[in-house]
C-alpha positions as CSV (number, residue, x, y, z in Angstrom):
1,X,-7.1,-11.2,14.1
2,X,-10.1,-13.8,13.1
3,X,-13.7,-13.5,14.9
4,X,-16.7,-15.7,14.2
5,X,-19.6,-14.5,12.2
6,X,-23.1,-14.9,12.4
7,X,-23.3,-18.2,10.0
8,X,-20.3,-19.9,12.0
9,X,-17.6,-19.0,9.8
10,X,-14.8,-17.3,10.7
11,X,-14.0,-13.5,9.4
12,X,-10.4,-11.5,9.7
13,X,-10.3,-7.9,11.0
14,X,-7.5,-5.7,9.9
15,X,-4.8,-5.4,12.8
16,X,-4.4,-1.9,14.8
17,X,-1.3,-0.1,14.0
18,X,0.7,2.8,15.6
19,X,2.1,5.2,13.3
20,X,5.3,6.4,14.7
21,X,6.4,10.0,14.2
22,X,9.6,11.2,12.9
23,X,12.2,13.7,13.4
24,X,11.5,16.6,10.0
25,X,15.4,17.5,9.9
26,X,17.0,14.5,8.6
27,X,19.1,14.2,6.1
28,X,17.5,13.7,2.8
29,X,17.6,10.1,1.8
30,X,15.8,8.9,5.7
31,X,13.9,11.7,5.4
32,X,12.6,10.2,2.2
33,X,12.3,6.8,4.1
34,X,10.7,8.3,6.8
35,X,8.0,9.5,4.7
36,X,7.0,6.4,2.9
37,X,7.2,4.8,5.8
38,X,4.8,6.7,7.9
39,X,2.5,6.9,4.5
40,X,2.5,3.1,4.6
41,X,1.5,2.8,8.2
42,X,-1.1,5.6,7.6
43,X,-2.6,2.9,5.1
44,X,-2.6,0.6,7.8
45,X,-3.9,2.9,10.0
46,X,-7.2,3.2,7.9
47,X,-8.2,0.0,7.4
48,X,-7.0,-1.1,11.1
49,X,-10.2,-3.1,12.9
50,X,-12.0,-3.5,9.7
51,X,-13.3,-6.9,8.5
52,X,-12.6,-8.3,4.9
53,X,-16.1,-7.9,4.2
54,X,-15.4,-3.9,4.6
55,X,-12.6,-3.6,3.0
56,X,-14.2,-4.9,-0.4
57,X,-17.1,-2.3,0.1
58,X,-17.5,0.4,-2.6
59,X,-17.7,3.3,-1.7
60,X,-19.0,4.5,-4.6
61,X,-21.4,1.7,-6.6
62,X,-20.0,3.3,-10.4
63,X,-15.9,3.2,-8.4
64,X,-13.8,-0.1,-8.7
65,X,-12.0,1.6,-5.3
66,X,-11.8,0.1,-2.6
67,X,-9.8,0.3,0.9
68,X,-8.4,-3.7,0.2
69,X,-8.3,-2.6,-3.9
70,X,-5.8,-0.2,-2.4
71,X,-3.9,-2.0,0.0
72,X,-3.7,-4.5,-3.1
73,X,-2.5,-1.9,-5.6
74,X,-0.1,-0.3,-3.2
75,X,1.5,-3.7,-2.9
76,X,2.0,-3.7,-6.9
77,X,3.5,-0.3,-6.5
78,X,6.1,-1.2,-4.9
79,X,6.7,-4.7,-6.4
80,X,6.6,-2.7,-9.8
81,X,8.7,0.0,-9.0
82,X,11.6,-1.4,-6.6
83,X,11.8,-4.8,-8.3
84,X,10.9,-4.7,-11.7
85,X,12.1,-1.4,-12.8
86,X,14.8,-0.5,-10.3
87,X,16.5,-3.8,-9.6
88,X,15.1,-5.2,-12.9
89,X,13.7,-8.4,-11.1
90,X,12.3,-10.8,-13.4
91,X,9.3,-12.0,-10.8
92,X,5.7,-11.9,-11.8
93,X,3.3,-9.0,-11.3
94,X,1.0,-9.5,-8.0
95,X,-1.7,-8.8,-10.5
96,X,-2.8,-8.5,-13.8
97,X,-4.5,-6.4,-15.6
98,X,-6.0,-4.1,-13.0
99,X,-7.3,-7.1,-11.0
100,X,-6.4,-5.3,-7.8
101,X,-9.1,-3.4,-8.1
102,X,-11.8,-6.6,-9.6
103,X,-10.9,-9.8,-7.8
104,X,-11.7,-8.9,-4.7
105,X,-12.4,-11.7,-1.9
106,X,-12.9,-10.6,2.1
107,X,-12.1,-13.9,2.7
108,X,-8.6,-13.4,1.1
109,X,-7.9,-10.0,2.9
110,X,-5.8,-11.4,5.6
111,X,-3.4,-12.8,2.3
112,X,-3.9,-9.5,0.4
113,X,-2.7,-7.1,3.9
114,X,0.3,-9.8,4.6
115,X,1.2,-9.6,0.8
116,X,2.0,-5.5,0.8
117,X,3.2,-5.9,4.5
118,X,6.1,-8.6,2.7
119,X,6.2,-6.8,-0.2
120,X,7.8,-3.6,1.9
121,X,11.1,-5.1,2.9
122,X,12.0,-6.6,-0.2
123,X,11.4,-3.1,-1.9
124,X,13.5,-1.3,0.9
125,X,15.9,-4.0,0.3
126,X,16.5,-3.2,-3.4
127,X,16.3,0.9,-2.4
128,X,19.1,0.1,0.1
129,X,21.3,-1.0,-2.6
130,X,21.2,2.1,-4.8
131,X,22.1,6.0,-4.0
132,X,19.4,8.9,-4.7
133,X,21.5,9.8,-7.7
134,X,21.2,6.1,-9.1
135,X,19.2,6.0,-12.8
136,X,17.5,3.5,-13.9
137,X,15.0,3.5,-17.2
138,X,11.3,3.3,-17.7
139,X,9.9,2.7,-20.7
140,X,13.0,4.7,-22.6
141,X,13.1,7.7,-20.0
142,X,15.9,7.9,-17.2
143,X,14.7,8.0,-13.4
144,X,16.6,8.9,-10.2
145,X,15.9,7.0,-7.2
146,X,15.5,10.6,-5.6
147,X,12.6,11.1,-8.2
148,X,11.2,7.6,-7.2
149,X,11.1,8.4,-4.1
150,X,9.2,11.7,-4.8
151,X,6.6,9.9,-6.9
152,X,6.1,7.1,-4.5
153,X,5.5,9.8,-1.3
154,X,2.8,10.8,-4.0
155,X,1.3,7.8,-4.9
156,X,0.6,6.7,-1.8
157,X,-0.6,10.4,-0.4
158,X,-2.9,10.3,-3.1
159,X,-4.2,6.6,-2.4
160,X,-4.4,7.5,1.0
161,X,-6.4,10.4,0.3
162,X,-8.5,8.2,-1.0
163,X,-8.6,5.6,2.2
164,X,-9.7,8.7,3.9
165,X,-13.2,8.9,2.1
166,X,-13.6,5.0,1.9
167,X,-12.9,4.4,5.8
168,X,-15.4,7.5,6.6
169,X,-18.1,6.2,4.2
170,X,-17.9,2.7,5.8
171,X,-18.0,3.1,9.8
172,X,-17.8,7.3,9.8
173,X,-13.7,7.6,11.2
174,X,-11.7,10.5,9.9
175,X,-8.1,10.8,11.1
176,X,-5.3,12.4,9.4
């Protein structure tokens, strides 16, 4: 969505989303899919109707966090995780050296949301291709996808724990 802003220029607000329930008694490998889904449209969710000039706003002045630092990261997550490690994708890291959280530009937001929103198929993609019991290695230790999938429903609880005190410091909205 793009409005115009007081000097002219035009500014992009984050799109609303719906988050869609799901059933809690399904088998175990969609109920893992279920809930990384529902976490990713929960980040959605929180920065839904914002502006690319709020999403770069620090909470805290002393905290490189931010709500597009984490829509940013989350995108590397999954890039780093599906692609890299599991399928062992030689593509290059969305960013380097923590500049998720640094090289922030509202007028980039729009790029940054559609990055993580292209980055999710091509990660379920890859997930598609294995089974839970599937290993693959990081950094000389052996991983399940099951285990992936446990650390990645933490990952982005955690991040959106986070998005929760962000979005409330910048307009005040709570939400699960």
């Amino acid at each position: 969505m793009r409005d115009v802003r007081d000097d002219g220029a035009m500014t992009w607000t984050a799109p609303e989303v719906t988050r869609e329930d799901f059933p809690l008694d399904l088998p175990e490998r969609q109920a893992l899919e279920a809930f990384i889904t529902w976490h990713r449209q929960t980040l959605l969710w929180k920065v839904a109707g914002l502006t690319g000039e709020q999403l770069v706003r620090r909470a805290i002045p002393t905290s490189t966090m931010t709500l597009l630092g984490i829509v940013r990261h989350m995108a590397q997550v999954e890039r780093h995780w599906w692609r890299h490690r599991v399928a062992g994708q030689d593509i290059p890291n969305l960013y380097l050296d923590d500049d998720e959280w640094n090289r922030l530009d509202p007028d980039l937001a729009a790029q940054d949301y559609q990055q993580l929103l292209d980055e999710w198929p091509a990660a379920d993609a890859v997930a598609a291709r294995y089974g839970l019991d599937h290993t693959f290695d990081r950094y000389g230790e052996s991983w399940s996808i099951r285990t992936l999938y446990l650390h990645l429903i933490e990952e982005w609880a955690r991040h959106n724990g986070h998005a929760d005190l962000l979005r409330e410091t910048i307009d005040g909205a709570t939400g699960e």
